[in-house]
C-alpha positions, 0 to 999 in steps of 0.5 A, a space after each residue: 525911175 525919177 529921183 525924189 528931191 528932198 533936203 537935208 534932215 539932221 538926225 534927232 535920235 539915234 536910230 538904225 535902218 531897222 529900227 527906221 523899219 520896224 518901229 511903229 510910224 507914231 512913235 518913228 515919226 515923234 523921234 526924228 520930229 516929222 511930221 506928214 503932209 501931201 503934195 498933188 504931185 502924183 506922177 509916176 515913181 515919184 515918191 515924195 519929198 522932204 522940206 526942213 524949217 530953220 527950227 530942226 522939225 522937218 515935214 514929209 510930202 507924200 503924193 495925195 493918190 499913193 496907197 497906204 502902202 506905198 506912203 509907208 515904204 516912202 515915208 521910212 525911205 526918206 527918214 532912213 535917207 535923211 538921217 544918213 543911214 544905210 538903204 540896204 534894206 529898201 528895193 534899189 529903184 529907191 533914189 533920192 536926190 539930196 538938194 542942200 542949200 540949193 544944190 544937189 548933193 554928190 
């Protein structure tokens, strides 16, 4: 499976894996300052991807032809992802590639 670019989001709030999982989006998405968008990129085991402005507030693109379903798990994949926290509770075909500064991360 492809890997999903993303960039580095630094964490607002303290949140476990859990809690990334189970909270309702609403209220995940005000605590880490996300906001969603789409992208046209619809192609195979891509995900999404993750943007960061200078002001700390980060944006999620998600595929414009990805089910609800598939926008939830990609949406607090990458929230878990970004804040640094344990993917112990997503499917391992989940990857995603960390690019900080223009370069991809170890």
């Amino acid at each position: 499976m492809p890997q999903l670019p993303t960039t580095s989001m630094a964490p607002s709030t303290q949140l476990t894996p859990e809690q990334v999982c189970d909270l309702p989006m609403g209220n995940l998405l005000a605590q880490v300052n996300v906001t969603l968008d789409t992208t046209e990129i619809n192609e195979p085991g891509f995900f999404g991807y993750v943007t960061i402005q200078g002001s700390g507030r980060a944006t999620i693109y998600l595929p414009s032809q990805a089910s609800d379903l598939v926008r939830d798990i990609a949406t607090r994949f990458l929230i878990t992802t970004h804040l640094g926290l344990p993917t112990h509770l997503f499917p391992d075909v989940l990857q995603a590639t960390v690019i900080r500064d223009g370069e991809v991360q170890a």
